[in-house]
C-alpha positions in Angstrom: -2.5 43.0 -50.7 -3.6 42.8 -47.0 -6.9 40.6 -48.4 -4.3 38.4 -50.1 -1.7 37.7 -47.3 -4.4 36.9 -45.2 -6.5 34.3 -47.5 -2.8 33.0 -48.2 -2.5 32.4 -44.3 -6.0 30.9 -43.6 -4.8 28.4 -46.2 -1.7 27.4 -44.8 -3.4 26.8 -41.3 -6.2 24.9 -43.1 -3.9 22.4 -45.0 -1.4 21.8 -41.6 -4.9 21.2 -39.8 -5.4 18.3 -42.5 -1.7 17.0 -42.5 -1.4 16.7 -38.7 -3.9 14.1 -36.5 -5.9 14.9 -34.4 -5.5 14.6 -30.8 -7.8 11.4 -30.4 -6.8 9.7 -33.1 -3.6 9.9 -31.7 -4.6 8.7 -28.6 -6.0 6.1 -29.3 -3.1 4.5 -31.2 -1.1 5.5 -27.8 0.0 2.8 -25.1 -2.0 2.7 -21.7 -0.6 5.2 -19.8 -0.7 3.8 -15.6 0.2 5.4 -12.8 1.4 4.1 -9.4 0.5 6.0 -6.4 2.2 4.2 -3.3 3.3 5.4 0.3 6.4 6.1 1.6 9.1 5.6 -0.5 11.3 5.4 2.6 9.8 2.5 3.8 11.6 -0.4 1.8 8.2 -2.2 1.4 7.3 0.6 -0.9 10.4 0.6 -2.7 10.0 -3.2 -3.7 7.0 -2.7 -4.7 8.3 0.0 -6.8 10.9 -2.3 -8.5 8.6 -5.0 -9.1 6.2 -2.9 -11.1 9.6 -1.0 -13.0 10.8 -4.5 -13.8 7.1 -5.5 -15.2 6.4 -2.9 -17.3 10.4 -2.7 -18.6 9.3 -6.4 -19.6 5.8 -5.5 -21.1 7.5 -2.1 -22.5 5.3 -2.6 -25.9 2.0 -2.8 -23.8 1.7 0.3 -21.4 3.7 3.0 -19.9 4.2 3.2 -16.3 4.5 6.5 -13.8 5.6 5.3 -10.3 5.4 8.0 -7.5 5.0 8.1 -3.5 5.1 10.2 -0.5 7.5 10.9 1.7 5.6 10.8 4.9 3.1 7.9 4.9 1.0 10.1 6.8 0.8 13.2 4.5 -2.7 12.0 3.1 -2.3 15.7 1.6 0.4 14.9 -0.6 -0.7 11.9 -1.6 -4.0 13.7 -2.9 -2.1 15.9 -4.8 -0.6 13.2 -7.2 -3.9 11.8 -7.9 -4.5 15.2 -8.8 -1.8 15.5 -10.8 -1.9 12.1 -12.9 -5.5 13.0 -14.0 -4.2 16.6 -15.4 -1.0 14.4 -17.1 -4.3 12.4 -18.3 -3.2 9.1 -17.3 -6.1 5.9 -18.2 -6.0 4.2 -14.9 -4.7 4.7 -11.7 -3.2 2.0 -8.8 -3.1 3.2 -5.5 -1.8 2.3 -2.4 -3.9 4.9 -0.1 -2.2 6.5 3.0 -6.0 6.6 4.4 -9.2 4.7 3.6 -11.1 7.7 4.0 -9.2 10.6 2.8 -8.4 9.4 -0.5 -12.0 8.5 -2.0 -13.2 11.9 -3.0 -10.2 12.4 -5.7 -10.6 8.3 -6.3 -14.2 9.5 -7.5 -12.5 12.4 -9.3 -10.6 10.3 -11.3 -13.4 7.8 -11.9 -16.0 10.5 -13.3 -13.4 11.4 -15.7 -12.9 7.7 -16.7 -9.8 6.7 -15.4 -9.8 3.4 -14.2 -9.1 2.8 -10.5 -7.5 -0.3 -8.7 -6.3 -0.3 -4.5 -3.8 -2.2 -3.7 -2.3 -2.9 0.1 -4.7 -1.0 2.1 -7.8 -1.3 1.2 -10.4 1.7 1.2 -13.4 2.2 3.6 -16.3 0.3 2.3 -18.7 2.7 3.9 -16.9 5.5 2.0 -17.1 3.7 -1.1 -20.8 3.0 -0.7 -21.4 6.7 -0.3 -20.2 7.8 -3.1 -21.3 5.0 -5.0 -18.0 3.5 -6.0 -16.9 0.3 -7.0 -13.0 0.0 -7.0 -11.2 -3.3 -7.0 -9.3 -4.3 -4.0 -6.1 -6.2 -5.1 -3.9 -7.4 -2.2 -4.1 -10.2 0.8 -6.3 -10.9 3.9 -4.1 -8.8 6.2 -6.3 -10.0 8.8 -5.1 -13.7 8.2 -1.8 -13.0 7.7 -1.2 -11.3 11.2 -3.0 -13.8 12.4 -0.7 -16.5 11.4 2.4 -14.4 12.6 -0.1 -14.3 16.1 -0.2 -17.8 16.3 3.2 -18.7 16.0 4.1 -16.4 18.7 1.0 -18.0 20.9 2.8 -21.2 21.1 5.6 -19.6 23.2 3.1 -17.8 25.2 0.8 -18.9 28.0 -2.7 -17.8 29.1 -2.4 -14.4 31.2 0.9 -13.4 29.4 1.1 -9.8 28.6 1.4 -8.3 25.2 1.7 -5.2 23.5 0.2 -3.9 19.7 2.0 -1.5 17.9 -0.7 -0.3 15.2 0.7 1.0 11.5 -1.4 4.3 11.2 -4.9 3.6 13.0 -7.1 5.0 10.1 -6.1 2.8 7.4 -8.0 -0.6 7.2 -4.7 -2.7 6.3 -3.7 -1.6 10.0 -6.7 -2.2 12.0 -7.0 -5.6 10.0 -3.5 -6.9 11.3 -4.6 -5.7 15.0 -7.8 -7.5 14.9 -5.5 -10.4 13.5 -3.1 -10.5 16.2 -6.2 -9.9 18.4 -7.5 -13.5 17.4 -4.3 -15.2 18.2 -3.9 -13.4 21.5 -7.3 -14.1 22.8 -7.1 -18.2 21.3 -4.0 -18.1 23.9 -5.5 -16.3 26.3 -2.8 -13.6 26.8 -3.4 -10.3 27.9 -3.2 -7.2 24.9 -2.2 -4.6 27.5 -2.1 -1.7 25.0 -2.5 -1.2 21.4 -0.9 2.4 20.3 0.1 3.4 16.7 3.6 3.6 15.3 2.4 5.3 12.6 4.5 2.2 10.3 7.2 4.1 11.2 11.0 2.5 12.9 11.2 5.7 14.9 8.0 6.2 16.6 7.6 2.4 16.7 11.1 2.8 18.8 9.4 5.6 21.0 5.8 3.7 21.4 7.9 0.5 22.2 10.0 1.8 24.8 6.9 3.1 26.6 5.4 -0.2 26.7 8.4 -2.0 28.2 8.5 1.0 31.0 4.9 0.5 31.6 4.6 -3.2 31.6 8.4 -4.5 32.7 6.7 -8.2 32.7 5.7 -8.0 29.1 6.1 -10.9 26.9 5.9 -10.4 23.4 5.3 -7.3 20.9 3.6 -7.4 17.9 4.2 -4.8 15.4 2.2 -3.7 12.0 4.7 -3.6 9.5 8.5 -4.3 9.8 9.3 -0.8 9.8 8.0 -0.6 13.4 9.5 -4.1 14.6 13.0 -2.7 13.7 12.3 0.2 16.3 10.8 -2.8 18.6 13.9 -4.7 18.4 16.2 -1.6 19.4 13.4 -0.5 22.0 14.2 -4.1 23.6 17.8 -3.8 23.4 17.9 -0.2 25.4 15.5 -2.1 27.8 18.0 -5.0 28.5 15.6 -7.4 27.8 16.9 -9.5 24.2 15.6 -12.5 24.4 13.0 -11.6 26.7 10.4 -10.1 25.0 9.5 -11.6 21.9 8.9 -9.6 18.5 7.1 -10.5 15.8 6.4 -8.1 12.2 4.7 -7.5 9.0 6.0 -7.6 5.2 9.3 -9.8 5.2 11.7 -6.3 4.2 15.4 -7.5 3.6 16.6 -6.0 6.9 14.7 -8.4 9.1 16.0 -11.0 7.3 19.3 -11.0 10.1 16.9 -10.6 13.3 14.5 -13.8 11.9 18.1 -16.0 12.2 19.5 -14.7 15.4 16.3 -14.6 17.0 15.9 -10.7 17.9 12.6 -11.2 15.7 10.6 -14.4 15.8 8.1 -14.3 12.7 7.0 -12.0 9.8 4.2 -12.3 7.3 5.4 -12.0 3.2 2.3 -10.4 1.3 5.1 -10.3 -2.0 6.0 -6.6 -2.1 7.3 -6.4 -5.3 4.4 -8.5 -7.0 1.7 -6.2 -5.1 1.6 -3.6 -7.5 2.1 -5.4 -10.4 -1.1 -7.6 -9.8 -3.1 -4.3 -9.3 -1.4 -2.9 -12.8 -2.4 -6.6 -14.7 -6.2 -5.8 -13.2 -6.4 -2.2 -14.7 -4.3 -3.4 -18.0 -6.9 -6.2 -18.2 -9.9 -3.4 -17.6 -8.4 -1.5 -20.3 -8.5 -3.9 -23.1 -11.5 -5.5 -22.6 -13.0 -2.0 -22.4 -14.4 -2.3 -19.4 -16.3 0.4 -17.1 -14.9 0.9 -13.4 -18.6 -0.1 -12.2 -17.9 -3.6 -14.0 -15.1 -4.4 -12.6 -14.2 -7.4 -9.5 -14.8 -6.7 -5.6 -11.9 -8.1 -4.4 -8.7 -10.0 -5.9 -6.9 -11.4 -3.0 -2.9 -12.5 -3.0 -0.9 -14.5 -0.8 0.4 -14.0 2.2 2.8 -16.7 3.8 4.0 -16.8 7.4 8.0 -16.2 7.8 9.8 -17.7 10.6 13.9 -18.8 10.6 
């Protein structure tokens, strides 16, 4: 009886083995499954870029799924790490990231390549050195920040003279997108011939941007002009100024055209920002790991660098 029940069983498992697929077949009938790994969500750059890649894939729902995530603190690299981490074990096919360091993030960006996950970068691009080390290619998908703050720069130069003091106010000092819009602002300032008395990090954010601004304008009461990362930190610039008693003063200038500068472009409180097109940012990185996908290609084959717009912003 025993012998019976269990030949009776094996059977049963045998034929709902042949009646259900197996798992790669029925992956490979699935949609591209890509995952969006982006900074702080409390900075509204972030959150743009968020709702342009929703309202892309809701529009391309037939041809991949989307997972959007970011971290709270666009410093907690950590954090950040542990998404990648977890989109690989949710077993996602490529990856666009937004890194919150050029160095930190390229061990799990291997991670996920050597488990064949295509991997794009979009906004701040990763070290190149890194990259080479662990011989990585991964697409860069995004603008020449360097050109863009260098626009905002030069509009600002032509209210400045030679000898004028300045002040930098850095987004977080190891990410290339930030040392690329100080080098930027460098090249106006140095065209003009005005003096960069500091450079310090506001980390991106309006807070410490507020507290590194302040400090500057106590420091150096004569100073001109300050030219800030990202938007985020002009904000705290602008309110730094205003403590100060010095609107209309000291000139600041941004970085990313958020809707809350908008007001401070037309009353003057802020004099120029650069638009790098938040909510088309990640949606060109998505279109390059989409277009990796169906042509089958390997992360090795894919382009150096696909560079966007960036436009200067001025009332």
């Amino acid at each position: 009886m025993n012998t019976r029940r269990i030949a009776l069983q094996s059977l049963s498992l045998l034929a709902a083995a042949l009646v259900l697929p197996s798992t790669p077949v029925f992956a490979a009938d699935a949609k591209p499954r890509v995952a969006l790994v982006m900074k702080s969500l409390a900075n509204e750059f972030f959150q743009t870029m968020q709702d342009g890649a929703k309202a892309h894939q809701k529009k391309h729902a037939a041809e991949y799924d989307l997972i959007a995530n970011g971290i709270k603190d666009e410093t907690d690299t950590a954090a950040q790490i542990k998404i990648v981490q977890q989109m690989l074990v949710e077993h996602v096919d490529a990856i666009v990231i937004a890194p919150a360091d050029s160095k930190a993030l390229v061990p799990v960006v291997k991670e996920a390549i050597d488990k064949g996950v295509i991997v794009v970068n979009i906004d701040n691009k990763l070290d190149d050195a890194a990259l080479k080390e662990k011989g990585l290619v991964v697409p860069f998908v995004g603008p020449d920040n360097r050109q863009g703050a260098k626009l905002v720069g030069d509009y600002l130069a032509k209210q400045l003279k030679s000898g004028d003091k300045v002040g930098i106010l850095e987004g977080v000092s190891t990410t290339t997108n930030a040392q690329q819009r100080t080098a930027g602002f460098q090249d106006a300032m140095k065209a003009v011939g005005a003096n960069v008395v500091g450079v310090q990090s506001g980390q991106w954010e309006m807070e410490k941007g507020n507290t590194v601004a302040s400090a500057m304008l106590r420091e150096n009461p004569d100073i001109k002009a300050l030219l800030c990362g990202n938007d985020n930190m002009a904000l705290g610039a602008v309110a730094a100024v205003k403590t100060a008693g010095k609107t209309g003063q000291v000139k600041v200038v941004g970085y990313d055209n958020i809707s809350a500068i908008a007001p401070m472009l037309k009353d003057g409180r802020v004099l120029a920002t650069a638009d790098q097109f938040a909510a088309q940012q990640a949606v060109f990185g998505i279109e390059t790991a989409l277009q990796a996908i169906k042509g089958k290609k390997k992360q090795k084959d894919l382009p150096g660098i696909v560079q966007t717009p960036v436009k200067l912003v001025t009332k």
